[in-house]
C-alpha positions in Angstrom: 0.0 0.0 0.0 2.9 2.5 0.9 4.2 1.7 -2.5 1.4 2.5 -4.3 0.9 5.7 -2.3 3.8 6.9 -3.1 3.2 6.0 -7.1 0.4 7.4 -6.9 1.4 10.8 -5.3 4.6 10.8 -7.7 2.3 10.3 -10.8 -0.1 13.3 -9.2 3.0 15.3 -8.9 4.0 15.3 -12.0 1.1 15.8 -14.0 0.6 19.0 -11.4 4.4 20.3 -12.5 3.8 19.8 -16.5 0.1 21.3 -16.4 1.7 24.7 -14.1 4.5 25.2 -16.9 2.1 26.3 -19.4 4.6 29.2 -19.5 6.9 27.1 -21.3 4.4 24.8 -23.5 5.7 26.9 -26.7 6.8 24.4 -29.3 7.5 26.7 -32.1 5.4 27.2 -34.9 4.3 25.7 -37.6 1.7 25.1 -40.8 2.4 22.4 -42.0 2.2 18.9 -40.7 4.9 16.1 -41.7 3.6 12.3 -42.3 6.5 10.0 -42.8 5.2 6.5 -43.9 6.6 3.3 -42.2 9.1 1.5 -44.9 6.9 -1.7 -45.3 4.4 -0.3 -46.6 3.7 -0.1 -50.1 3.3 2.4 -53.1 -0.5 1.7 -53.4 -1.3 1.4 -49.6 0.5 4.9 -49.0 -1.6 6.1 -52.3 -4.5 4.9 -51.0 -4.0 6.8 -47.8 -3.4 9.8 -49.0 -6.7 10.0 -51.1 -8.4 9.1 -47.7 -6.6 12.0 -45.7 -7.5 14.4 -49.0 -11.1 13.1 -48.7 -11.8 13.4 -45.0 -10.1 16.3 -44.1 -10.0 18.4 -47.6 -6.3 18.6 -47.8 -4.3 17.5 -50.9 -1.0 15.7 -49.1 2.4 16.0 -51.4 5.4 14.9 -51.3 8.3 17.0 -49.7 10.4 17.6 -52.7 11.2 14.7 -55.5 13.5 13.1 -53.1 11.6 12.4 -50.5 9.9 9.7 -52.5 11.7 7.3 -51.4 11.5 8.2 -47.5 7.8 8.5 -48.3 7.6 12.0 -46.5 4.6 13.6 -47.2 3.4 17.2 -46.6 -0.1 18.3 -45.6 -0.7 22.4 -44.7 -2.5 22.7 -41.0 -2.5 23.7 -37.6 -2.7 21.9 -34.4 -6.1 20.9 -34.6 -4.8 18.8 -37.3 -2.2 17.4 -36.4 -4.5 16.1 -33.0 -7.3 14.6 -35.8 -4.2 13.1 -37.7 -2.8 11.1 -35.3 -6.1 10.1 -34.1 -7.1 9.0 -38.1 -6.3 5.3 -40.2 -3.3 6.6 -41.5 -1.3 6.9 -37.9 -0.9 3.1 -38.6 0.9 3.6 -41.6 3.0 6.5 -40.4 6.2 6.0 -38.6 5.8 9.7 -37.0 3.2 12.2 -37.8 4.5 15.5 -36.4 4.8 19.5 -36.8 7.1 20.7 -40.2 8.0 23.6 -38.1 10.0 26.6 -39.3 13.2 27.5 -38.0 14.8 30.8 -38.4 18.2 31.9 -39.0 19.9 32.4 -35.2 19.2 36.5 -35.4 21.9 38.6 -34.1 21.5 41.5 -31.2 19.2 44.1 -32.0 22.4 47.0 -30.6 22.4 49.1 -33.6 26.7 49.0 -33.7 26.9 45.4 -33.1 27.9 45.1 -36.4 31.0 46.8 -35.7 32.3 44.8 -33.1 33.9 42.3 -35.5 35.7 41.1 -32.3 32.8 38.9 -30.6 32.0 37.0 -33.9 35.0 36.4 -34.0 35.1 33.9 -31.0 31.8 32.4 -32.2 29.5 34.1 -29.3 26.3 33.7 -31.1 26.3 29.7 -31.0 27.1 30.4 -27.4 24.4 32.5 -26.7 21.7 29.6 -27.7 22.6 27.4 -24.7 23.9 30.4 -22.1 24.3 34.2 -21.7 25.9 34.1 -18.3 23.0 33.6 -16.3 23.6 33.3 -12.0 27.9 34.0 -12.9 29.3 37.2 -11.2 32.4 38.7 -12.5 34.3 41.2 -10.6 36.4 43.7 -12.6 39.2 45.2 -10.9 40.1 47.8 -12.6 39.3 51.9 -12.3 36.0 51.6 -11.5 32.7 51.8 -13.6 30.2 54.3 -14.2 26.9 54.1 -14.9 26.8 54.7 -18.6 23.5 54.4 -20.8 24.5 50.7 -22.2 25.0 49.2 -18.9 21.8 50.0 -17.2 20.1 46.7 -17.5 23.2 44.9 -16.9 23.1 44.1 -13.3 25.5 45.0 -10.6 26.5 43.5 -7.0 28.3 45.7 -4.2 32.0 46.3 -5.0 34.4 49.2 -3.7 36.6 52.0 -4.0 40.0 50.9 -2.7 41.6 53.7 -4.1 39.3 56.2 -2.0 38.2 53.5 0.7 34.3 54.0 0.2 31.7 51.8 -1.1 30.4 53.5 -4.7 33.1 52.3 -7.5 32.7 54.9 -9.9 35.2 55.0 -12.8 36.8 58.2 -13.1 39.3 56.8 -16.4 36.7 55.1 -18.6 39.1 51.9 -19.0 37.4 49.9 -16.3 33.8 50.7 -17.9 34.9 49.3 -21.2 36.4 46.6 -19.9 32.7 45.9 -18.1 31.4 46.4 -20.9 33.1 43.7 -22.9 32.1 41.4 -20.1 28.1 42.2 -19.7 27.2 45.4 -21.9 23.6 45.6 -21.7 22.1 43.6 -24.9 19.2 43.0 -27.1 18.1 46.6 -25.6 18.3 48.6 -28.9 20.5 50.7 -28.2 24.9 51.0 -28.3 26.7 47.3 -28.8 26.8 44.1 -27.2 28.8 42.3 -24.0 29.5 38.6 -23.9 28.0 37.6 -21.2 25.2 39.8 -20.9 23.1 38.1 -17.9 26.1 37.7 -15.8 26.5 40.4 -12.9 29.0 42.5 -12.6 31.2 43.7 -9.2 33.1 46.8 -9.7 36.4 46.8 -7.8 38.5 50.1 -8.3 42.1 49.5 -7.5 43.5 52.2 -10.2 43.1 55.9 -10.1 42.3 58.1 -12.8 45.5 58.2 -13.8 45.2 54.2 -14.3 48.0 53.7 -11.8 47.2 51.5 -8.4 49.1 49.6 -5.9 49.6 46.1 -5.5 48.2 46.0 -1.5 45.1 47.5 -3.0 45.1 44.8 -5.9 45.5 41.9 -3.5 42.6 43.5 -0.9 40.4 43.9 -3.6 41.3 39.7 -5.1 40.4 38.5 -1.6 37.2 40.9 -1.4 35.8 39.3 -4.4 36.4 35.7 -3.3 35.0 36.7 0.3 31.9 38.0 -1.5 30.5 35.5 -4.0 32.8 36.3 -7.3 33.1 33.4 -9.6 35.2 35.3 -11.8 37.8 37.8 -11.7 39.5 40.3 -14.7 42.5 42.5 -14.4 43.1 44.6 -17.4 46.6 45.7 -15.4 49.6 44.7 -14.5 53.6 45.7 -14.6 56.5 44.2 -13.5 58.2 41.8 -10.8 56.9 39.1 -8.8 54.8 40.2 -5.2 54.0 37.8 -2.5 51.2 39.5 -1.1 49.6 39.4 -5.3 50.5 35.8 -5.1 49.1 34.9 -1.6 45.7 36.8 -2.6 45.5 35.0 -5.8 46.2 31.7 -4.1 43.1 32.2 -1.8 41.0 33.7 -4.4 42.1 30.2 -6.4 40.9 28.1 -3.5 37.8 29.3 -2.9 36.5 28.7 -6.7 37.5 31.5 -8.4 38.3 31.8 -12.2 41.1 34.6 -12.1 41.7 36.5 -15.6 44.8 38.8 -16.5 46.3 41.1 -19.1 49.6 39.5 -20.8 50.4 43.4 -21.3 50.9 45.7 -24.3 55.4 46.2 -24.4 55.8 43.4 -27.1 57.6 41.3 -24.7 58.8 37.9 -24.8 57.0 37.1 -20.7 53.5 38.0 -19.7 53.2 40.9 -17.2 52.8 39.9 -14.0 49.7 38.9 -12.5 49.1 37.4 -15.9 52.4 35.2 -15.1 51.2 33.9 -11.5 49.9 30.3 -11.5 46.5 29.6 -11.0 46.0 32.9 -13.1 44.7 32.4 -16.8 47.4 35.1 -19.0 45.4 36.6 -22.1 47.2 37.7 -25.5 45.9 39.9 -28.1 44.7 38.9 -31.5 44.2 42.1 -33.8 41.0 41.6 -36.6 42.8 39.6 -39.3 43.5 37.0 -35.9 46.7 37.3 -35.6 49.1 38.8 -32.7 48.3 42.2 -31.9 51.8 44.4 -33.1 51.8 45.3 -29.2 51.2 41.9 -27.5 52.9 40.4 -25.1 53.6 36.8 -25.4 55.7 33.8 -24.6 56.1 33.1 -21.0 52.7 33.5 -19.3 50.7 33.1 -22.4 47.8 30.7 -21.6 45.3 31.9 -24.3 44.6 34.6 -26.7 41.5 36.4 -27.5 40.3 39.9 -29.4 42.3 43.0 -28.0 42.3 45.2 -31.2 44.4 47.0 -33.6 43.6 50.3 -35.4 45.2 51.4 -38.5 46.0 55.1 -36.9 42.9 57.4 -36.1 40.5 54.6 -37.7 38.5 53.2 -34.4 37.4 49.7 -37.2 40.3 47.9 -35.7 39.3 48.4 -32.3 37.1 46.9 -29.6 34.2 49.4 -29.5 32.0 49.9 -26.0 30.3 52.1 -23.9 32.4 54.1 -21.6 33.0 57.6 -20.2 35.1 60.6 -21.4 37.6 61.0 -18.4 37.9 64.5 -19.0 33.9 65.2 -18.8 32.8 61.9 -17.4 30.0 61.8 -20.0 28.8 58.6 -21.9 31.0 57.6 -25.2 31.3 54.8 -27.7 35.4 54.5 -27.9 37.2 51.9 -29.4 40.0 50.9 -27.1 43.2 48.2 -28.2 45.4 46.4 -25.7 45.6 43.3 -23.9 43.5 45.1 -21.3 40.2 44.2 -23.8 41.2 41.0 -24.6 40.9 39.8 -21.6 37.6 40.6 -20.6 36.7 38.4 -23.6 38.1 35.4 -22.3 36.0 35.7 -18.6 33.3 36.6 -20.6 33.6 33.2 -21.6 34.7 31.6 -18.2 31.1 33.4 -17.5 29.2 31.5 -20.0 31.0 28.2 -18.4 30.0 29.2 -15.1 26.4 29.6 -16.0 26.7 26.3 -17.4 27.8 24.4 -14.3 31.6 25.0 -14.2 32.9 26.2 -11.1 36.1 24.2 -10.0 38.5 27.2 -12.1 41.0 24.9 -13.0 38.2 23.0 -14.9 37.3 26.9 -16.2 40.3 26.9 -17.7 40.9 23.3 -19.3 37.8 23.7 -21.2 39.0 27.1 -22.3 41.9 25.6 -23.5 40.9 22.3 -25.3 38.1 23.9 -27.1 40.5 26.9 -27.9 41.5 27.2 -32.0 44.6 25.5 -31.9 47.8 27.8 -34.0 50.3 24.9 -34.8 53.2 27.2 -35.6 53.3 29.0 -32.5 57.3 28.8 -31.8 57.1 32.0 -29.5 54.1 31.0 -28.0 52.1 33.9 -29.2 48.3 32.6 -28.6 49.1 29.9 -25.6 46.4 27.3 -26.3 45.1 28.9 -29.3 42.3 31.1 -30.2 39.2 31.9 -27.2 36.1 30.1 -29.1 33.5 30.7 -27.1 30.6 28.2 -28.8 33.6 25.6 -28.4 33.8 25.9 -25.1 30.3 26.0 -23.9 30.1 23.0 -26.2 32.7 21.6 -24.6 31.5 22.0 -21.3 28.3 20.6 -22.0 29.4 17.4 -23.9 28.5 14.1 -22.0 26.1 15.6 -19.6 22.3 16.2 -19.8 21.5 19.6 -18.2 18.7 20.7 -16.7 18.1 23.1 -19.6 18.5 20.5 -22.1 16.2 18.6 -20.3 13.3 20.9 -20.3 14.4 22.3 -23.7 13.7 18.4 -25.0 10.5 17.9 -23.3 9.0 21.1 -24.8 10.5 20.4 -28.1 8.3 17.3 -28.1 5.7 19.0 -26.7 5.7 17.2 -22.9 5.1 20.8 -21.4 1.9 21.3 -23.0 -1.1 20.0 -21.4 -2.5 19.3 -24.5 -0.2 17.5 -25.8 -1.2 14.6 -23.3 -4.9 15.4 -23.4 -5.4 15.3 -27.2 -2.3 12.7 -27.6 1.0 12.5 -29.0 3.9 10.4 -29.3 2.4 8.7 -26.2 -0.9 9.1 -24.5 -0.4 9.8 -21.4 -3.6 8.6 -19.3 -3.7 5.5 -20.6 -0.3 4.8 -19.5 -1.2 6.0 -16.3 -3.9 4.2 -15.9 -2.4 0.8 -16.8 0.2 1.6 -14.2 -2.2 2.4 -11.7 -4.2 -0.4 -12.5 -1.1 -2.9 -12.1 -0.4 -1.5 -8.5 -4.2 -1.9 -7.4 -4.4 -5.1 -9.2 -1.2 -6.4 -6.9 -2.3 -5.2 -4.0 -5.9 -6.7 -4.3 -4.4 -10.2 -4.4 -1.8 -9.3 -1.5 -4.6 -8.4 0.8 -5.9 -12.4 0.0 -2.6 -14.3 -0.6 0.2 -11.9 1.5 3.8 -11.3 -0.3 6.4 -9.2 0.2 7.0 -6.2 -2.5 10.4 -6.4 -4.3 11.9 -5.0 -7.3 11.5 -8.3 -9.3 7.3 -7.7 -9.0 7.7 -3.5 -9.5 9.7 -4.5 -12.8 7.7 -7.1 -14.0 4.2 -4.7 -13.1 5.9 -1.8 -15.3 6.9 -4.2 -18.3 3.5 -5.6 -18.6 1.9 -2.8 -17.5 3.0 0.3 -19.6 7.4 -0.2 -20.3 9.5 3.1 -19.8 7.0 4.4 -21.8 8.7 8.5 -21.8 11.6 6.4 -23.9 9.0 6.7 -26.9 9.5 10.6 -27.5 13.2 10.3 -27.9 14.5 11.1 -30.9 18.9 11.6 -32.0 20.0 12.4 -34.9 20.9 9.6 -37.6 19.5 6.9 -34.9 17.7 4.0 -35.3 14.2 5.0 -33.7 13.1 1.5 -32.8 15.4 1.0 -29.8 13.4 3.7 -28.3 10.3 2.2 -29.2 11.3 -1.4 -28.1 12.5 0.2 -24.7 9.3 2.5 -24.4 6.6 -0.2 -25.2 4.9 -2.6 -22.5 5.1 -6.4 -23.6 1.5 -6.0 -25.5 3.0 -3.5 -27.7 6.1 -5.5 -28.8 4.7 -6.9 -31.6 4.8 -3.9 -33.7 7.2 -1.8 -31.9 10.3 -2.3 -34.7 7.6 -1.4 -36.9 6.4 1.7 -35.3 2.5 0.9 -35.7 0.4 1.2 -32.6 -2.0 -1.7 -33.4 -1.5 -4.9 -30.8 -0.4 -7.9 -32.2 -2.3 -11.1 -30.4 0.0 -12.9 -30.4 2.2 -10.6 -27.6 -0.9 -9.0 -26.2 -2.4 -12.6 -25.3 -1.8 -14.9 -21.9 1.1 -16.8 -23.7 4.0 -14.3 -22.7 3.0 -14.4 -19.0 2.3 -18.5 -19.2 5.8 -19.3 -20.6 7.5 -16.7 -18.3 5.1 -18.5 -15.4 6.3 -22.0 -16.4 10.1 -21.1 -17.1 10.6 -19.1 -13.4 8.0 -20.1 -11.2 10.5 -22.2 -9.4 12.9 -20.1 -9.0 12.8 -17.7 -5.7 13.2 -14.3 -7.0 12.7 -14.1 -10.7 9.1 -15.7 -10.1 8.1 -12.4 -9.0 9.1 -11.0 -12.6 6.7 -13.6 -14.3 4.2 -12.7 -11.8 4.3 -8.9 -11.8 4.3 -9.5 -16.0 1.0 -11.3 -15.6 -0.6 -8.6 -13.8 0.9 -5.9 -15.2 -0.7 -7.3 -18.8 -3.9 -7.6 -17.0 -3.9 -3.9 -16.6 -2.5 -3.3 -19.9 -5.1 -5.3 -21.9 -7.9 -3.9 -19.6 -7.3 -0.3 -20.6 -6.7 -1.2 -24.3 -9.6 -3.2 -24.3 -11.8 0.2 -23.1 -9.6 2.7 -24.9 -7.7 1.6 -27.9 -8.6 -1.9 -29.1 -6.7 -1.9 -32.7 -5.6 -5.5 -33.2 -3.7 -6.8 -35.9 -5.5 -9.1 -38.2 -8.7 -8.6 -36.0 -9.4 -4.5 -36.5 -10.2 -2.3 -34.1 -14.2 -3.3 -33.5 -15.8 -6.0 -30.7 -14.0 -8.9 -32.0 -10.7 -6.9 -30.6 -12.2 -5.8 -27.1 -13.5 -9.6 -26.6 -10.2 -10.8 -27.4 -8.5 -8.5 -25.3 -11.1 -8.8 -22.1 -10.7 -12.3 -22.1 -7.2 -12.7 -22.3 -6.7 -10.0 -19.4 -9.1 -12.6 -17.2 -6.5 -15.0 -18.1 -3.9 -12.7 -17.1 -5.0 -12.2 -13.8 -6.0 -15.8 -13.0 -3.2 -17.0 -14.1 -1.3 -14.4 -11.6 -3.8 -15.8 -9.0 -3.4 -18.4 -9.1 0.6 -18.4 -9.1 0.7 -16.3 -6.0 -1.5 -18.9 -4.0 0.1 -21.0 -1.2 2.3 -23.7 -2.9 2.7 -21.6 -6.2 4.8 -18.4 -4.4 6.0 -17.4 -0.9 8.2 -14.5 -0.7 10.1 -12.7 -2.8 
């Protein structure tokens, strides 16, 4: 009884969760329905349906193009009212899947009037990115000179920083370099107005450490490293840096390490053979400049130090094109700009841009951060002098990357409302599987059991649950999966109950009586029923068929050589009798025990 209580409560559960997400029931859109014909069936059957789907519903069906003869893919125009009668009609017997043709756009690029002129974040692939994460939950802290509120960063949002240079809390840029650097990082997007940031959900801390000058000392560096870690940064950027190694630099960036935090740094702008220093300090990712043709910027540090590379800029004299182009101030009136800055100080805002994107996706360790940076950077094979470190920043790579092997909870609920699962509808009306039904024969296989426990008392085991599911309904949700260049009829095999076998390769939803009979649950009866343990399998298969056949019987009686009409619902009533006497009758004193 506790069992099916909690089945029961589970099952109530979820149906509660997918009918209060009608938020996110949108499955695109469509007008026009795909039928894809099973492969055994022939010209003149599929010709014949088609005059029958032209007839009843006053369509005229056609194939896709002239090749899709021989994947017999057929067209129809229509809605979802349609597509519901369709599945319901003749021809869903015929059809390996009838389902929406919808109509996919080009991915559309930011609606920031001058995002066309920052060449520098199509370069590193950010629009693939953006489909699966914009930086969502990631806070970067930018130590830097501050930033100002400027017009293209007020929906970007902002957690408390501070002023180190001036020792108060409001860490307003009084330079303009730190506010271009933000804005690199999370430049309010898609808001009609200025250009674009990489990871434009992410929040931003402002940490100023450099006067207006753009000058700053390395105790106030290291107090503002350990004040992001102590206050919920996940990553850090410093567009700064000079020479010689500092312990106290080093000790901050140690602890910043250990407590999760991705650390980014400037390899510097002298054309040197070494990074600048912090870029140089372990557990610190070092950033080079690529200029717009993606090659070293003139200016770029590189060798020692050099973990990666990314867009820093490189005008041709007075002409900004070459640049990296955000929203800033003008230090000398402290009003609003579009400049385009080059250094290494804008590349590497690019690169924890990125390490934002990663973080949104679920990757906080920072040395983890910075392997999948890495591997999924564009590899340079002649690199000799170590200009670009791993290679290129790719940032579609790397959230790729980072992805690969694991189902997220976004892809998760992307998949069930691409197949419709978060429309109520969609279960109501059907689809690839009716849900009710299923529930119901599931249901029915746990009352079922316990109505012959309360007569003939056994002990519940995972040998009976399994053998109520795969008579009852199968893993049933394994039915909606589709990948790409698959075989389908795994799925199908996996998702069907042991009625539905018989035509579960095929992909037709009509029972065949030979599986949907008593003679699977008599052989398994006779082959186990002496052994302890897997006797409980044969058992829970009997009952679990009783259900199944019941429901069918009442709601969905297509038979194979037999039709769909009282001849199918007699056969299917009596063999669920069977069913369950034959479970009876194996649970009784003598036939079973415990499990």
């Amino acid at each position: 009884m506790k069992n099916l209580l909690l089945l029961g409560l589970f099952l109530g559960g979820l149906w509660l969760a997918i009918a209060n997400f009608t938020g996110l029931a949108h499955q695109g859109t469509y007008d026009s329905i795909v039928l894809d014909f099973r492969e055994d069936v022939g010209a003149a059957q599929i010709e014949e349906q088609v005059q029958a789907i032209a007839k009843q519903f006053h369509i005229s069906p056609r194939l896709n193009s002239e090749f899709s003869l021989a994947d017999h893919v057929f067209v129809v125009p229509g809605d979802e009212k349609l597509l519901s009668a369709l599945k319901k009609s003749e021809v869903r017997k015929y059809t390996e899947f009838i389902e929406p043709n919808y109509i996919y756009q080009a991915f559309i690029a930011p609606n920031d009037p001058d995002y066309g002129k920052q060449w520098n974040l199509r370069s590193i692939n950010v629009e693939a990115a953006w489909d699966e994460t914009k930086g969502k939950g990631a806070i970067v802290a930018v130590i830097d000179t501050g930033i100002s509120p400027v017009p293209d960063l007020a929906k970007t949002t902002f957690v408390k920083g501070y002023d180190f240079v001036n020792d108060r809390v409001e860490a307003v840029d009084d330079n303009g370099h730190g506010t271009h650097v933000a804005g690199t990082i999370a430049q309010s997007t898609n808001n009609s107005f200025g250009v674009a940031g990489i990871a434009y959900e992410a929040s931003l801390m402002p940490l100023k450490v450099l006067s207006s000058s753009g000058g700053g000392t390395i105790a106030d560096i290291a107090e503002a490293i350990r004040f992001a870690a102590d206050n919920g940064a996940h990553i850090i950027n410093m567009s700064l840096g000079g020479g010689g190694e500092n312990q106290l630099m080093k000790e901050a960036i140690d602890y910043a390490h250990s407590k999760g935090v991705v650390i980014v740094a400037a390899a510097g702008n002298s054309d040197e053979n070494a990074a600048a220093y912090p870029a140089r300090y372990p557990h610190v990712i070092g950033v080079s400049a690529l200029g717009p043709a993606g090659t070293k910027a003139p200016y770029s540090n590189f060798g020692a130090g050099i973990d990666i590379s990314a867009p820093g800029g490189a005008k041709d004299g007075d002409d900004p094109a070459g640049g990296i182009l955000q929203n800033t101030i003008n230090p000398e009136t402290g009003e609003s700009m579009f400049e385009a800055y080059q250094g290494t100080s804008m590349a590497a805002p690019h690169v924890a841009g990125v390490a934002a994107l990663l973080k949104a996706e679920g990757i906080s360790n920072p040395d983890e951060v910075e392997d999948v940076l890495k591997q999924s950077a564009l590899k340079v094979e002649d690199d000799s002098l170590n200009y670009y470190g791993a290679g290129k920043l790719d940032a579609a790579a790397a959230v790729k990357l980072a992805t690969r092997g694991r189902i997220t909870f976004h892809d998760f609920f992307r998949w069930l409302r691409d197949n419709g699962y978060l429309n109520p509808r969609f279960w109501i009306d059907g689809g690839v599987i009716a849900l009710w039904p299923k529930i119901l024969m599931v249901i029915g296989s746990y009352l079922l059991a316990w109505f012959l426990r309360n007569f003939f008392p056994f002990t519940w085991g995972w040998s009976l649950s399994t053998g109520l599911i795969a008579g009852s309904s199968g893993l049933f949700f394994l039915k909606g999966i589709y990948l790409f260049d698959a075989p389908q009829w795994p799925f199908r095999v996996l998702g069907s109950s042991i009625a539905e076998l018989g035509g579960s390769i095929q992909g037709t939803t009509a029972l065949n009586p030979i599986f949907a009979s008593v003679l699977i649950p008599l052989v398994l009866i006779a082959l186990l029923l002496g052994h302890r343990q897997w006797k409980w399998l044969a058992i829970g298969t009997a009952i679990g068929m009783t259900a199944c056949l019941g429901v069918s019987a009442i709601l969905s009686p297509t038979m194979m050589w037999i039709g769909d009409g009282i001849a199918a619902r007699i056969f299917l009533i009596v063999n669920a009798l069977l069913c369950f006497a034959l479970a009876r009758l194996a649970v009784q004193p003598g036939g079973a025990s415990t499990i």
